[in-house]
DSSP file (Angstrom, degrees, kcal/mol; ACC not computed):
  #  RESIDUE AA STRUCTURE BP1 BP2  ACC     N-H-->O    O-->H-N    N-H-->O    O-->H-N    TCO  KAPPA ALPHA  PHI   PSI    X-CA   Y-CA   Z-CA
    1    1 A X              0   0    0      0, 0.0     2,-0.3     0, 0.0    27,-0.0   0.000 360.0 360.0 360.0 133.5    0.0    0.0    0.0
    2    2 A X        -     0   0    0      2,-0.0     2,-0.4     1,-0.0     0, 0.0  -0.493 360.0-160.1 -78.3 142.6    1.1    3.2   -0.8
    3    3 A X        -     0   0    0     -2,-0.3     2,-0.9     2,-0.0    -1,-0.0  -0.944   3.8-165.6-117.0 135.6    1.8    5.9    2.5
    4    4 A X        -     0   0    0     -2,-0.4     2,-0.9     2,-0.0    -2,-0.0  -0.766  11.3-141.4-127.9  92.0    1.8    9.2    1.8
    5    5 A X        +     0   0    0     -2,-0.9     2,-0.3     2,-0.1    -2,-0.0  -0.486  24.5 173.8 -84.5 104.8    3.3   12.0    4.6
    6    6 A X        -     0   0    0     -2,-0.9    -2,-0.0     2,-0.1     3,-0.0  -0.573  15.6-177.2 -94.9 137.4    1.3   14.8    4.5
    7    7 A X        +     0   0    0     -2,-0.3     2,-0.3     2,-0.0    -2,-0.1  -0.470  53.1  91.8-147.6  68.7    2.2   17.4    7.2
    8    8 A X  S    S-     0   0    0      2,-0.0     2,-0.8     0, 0.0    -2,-0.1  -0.905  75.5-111.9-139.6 168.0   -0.7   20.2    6.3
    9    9 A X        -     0   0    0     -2,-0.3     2,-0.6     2,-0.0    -2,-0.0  -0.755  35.9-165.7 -93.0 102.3   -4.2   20.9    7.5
   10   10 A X        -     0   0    0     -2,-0.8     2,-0.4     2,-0.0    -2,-0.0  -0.917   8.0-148.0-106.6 142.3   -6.4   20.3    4.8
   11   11 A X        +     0   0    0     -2,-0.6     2,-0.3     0, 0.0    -2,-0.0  -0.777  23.4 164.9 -73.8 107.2   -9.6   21.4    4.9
   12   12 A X        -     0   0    0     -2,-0.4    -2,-0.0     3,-0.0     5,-0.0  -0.886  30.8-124.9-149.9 129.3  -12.4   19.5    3.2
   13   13 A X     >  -     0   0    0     -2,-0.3     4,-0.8     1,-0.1     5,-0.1  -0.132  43.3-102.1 -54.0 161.5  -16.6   19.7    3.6
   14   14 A X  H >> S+     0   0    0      1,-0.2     4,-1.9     2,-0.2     3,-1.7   0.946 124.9  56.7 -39.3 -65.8  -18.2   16.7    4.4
   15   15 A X  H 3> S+     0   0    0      1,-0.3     4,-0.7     2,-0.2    -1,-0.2   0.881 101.0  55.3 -61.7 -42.8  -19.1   16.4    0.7
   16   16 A X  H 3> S+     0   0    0      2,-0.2     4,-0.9     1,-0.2    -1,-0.3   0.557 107.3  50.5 -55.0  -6.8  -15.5   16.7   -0.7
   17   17 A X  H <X S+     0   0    0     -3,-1.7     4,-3.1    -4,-0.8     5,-0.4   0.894 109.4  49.6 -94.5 -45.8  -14.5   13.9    1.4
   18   18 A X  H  < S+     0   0    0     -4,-1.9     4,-0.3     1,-0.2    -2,-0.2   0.626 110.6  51.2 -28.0 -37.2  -17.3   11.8    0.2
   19   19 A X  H  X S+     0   0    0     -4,-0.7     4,-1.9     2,-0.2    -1,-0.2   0.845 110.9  45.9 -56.6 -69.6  -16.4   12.7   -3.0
   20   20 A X  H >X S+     0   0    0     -4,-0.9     3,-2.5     1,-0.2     4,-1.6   0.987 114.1  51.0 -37.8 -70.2  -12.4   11.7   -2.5
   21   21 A X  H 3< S+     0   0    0     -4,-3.1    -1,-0.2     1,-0.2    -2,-0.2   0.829 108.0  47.8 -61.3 -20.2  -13.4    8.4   -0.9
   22   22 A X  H 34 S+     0   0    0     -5,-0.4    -1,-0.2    -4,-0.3    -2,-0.2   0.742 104.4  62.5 -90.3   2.1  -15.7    7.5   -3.7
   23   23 A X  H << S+     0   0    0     -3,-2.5    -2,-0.2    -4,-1.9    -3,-0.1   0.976  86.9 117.8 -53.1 -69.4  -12.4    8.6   -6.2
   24   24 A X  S  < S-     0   0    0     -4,-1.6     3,-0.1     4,-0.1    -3,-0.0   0.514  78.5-109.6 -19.8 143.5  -10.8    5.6   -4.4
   25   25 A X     >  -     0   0    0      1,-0.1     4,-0.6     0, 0.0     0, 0.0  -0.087  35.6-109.3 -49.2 163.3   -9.7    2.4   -6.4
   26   26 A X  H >> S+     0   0    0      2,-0.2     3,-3.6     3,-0.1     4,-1.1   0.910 119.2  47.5 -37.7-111.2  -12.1   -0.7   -5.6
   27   27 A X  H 3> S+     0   0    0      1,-0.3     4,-0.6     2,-0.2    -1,-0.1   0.387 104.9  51.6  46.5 -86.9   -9.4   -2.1   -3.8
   28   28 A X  H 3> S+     0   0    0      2,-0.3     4,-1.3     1,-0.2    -1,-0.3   0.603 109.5  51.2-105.8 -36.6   -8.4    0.5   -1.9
   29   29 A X  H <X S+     0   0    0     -3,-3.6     4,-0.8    -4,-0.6    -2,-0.2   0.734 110.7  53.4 -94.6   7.1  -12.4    1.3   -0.4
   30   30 A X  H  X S+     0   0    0     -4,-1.1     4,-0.9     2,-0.2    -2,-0.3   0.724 108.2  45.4 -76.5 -33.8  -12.5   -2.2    0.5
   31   31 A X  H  < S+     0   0    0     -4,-0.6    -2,-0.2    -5,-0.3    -3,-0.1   0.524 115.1  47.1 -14.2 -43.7   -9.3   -1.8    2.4
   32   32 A X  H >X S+     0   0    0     -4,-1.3     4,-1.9     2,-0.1     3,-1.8   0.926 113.6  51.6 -85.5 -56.0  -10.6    1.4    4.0
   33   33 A X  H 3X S+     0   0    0     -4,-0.8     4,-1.1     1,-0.3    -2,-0.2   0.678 105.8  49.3 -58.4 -38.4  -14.0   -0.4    4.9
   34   34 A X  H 3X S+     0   0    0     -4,-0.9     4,-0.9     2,-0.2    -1,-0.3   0.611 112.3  56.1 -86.7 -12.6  -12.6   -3.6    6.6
   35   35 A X  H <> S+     0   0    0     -3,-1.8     4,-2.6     1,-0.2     3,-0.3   0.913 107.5  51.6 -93.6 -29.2  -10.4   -0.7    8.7
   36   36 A X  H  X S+     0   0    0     -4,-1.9     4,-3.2     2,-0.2    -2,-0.2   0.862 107.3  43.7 -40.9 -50.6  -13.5    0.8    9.6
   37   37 A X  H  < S+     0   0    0     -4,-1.1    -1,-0.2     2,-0.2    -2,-0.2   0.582 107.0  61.2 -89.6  -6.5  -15.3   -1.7   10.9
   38   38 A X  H >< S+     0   0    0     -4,-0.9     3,-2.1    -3,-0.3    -2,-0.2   0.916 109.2  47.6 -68.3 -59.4  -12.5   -3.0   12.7
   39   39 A X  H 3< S+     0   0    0     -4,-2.6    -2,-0.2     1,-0.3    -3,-0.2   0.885 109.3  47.4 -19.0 -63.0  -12.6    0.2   14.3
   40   40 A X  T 3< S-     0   0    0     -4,-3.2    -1,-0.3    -5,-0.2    -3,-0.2   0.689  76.9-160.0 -77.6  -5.4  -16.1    0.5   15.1
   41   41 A X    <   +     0   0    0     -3,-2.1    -1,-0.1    -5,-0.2    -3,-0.1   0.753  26.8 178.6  40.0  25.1  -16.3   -3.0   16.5
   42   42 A X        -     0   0    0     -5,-0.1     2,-0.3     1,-0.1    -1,-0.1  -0.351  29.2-120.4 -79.2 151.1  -20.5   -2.7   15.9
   43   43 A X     >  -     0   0    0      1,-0.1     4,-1.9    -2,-0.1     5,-0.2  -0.765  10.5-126.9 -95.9 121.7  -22.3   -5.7   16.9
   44   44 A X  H  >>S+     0   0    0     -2,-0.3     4,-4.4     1,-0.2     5,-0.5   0.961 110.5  59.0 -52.4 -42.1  -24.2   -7.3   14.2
   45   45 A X  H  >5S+     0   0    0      1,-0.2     4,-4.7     2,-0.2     5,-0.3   0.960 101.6  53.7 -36.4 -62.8  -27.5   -7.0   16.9
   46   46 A X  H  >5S+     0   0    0      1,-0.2     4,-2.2     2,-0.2    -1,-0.2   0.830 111.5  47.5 -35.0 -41.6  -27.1   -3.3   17.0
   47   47 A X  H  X5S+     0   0    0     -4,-1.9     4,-1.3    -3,-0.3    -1,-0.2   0.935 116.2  47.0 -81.7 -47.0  -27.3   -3.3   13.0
   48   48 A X  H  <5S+     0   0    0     -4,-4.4    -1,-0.2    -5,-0.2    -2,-0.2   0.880 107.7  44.1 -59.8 -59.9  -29.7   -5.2   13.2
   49   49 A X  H >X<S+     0   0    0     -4,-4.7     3,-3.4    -5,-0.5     4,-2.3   0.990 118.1  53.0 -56.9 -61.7  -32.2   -3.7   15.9
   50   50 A X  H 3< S+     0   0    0     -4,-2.2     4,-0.5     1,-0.3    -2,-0.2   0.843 107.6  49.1 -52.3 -23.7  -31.5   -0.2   14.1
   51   51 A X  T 3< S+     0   0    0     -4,-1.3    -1,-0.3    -5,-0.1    -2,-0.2   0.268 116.6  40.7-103.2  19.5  -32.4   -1.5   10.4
   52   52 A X  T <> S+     0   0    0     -3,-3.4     4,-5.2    -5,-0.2    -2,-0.2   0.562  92.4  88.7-124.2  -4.9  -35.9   -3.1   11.6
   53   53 A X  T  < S+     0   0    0     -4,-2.3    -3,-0.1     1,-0.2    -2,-0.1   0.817  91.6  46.8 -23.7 -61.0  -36.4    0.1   13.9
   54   54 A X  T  > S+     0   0    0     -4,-0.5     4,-0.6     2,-0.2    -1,-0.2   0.644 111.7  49.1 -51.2 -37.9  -38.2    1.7   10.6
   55   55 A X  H >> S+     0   0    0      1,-0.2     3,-0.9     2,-0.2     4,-0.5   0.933 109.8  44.7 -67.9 -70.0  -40.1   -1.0    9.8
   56   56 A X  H 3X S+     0   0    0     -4,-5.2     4,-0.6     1,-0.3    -1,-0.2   0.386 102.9  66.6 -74.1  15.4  -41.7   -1.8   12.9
   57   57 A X  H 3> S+     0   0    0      2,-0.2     4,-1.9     3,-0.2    -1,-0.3   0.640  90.7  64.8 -92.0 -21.9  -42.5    1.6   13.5
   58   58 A X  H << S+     0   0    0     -3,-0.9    -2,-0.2    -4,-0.6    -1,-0.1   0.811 106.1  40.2 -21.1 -50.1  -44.6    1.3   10.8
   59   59 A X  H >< S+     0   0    0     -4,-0.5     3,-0.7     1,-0.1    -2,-0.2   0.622 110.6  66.3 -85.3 -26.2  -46.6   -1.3   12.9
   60   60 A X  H 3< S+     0   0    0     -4,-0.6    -3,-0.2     1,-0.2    -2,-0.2   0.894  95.5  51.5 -59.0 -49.2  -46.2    1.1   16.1
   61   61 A X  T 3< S+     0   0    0     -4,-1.9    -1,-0.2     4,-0.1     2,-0.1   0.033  84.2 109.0-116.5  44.0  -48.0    3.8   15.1
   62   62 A X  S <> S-     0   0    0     -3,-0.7     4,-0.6     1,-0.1     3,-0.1  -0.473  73.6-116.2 -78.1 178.1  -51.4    2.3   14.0
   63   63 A X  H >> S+     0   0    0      2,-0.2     4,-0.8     1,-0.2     3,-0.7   0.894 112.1  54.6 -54.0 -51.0  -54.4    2.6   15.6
   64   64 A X  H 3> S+     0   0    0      1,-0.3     4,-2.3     2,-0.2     5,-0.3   0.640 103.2  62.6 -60.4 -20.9  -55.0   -1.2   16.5
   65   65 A X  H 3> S+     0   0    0      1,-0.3     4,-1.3     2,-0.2    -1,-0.3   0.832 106.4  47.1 -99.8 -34.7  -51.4   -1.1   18.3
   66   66 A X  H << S+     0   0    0     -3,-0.7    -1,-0.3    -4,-0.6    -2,-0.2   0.827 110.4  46.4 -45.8 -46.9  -53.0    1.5   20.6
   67   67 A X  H >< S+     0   0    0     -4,-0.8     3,-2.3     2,-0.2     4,-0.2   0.994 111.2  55.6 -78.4 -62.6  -56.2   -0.3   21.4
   68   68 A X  H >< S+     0   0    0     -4,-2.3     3,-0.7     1,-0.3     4,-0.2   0.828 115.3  41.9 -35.3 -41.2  -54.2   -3.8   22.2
   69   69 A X  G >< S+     0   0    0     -4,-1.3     3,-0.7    -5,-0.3    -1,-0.3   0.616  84.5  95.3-118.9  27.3  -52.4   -2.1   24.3
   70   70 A X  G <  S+     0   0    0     -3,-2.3    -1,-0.2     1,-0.2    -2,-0.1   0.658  86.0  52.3  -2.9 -49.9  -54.6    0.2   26.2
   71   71 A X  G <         0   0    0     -3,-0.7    -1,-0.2    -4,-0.2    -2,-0.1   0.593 360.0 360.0-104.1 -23.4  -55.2   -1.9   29.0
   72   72 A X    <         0   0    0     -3,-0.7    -1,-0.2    -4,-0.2    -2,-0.1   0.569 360.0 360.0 -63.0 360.0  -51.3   -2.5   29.8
């Protein structure tokens, strides 16, 4: 892998880095991705509970989900 020593402040919006990282080789944002998620250490549960969140709040905010649970 190529390393590259940069010793300046670059500036860059949120959207120019988005931009950069999608510049990236194949390769090279699969490389970045697996160091990321080593990083974040997220627990597949977490991903999980947060991507069905949407869904079932679908089913949360009917009416019937009110009256079933009324009495509770």
């Amino acid at each position: 892998m190529e390393s590259i020593n940069i010793n300046s402040d670059i500036q860059l919006t949120f959207n120019q880095l988005i931009q950069l990282l999608k510049s990236l080789p194949t390769r090279q944002k699969q490389i970045l991705k697996d160091e990321l998620n080593k990083d974040l250490k997220v627990d597949d549960k977490v991903l999980t509970h947060y991507a069905s969140e949407e869904v079932l709040a679908k089913d949360w905010m009917l009416n019937e989900e009110d009256i079933a649970w009324k009495d509770l």
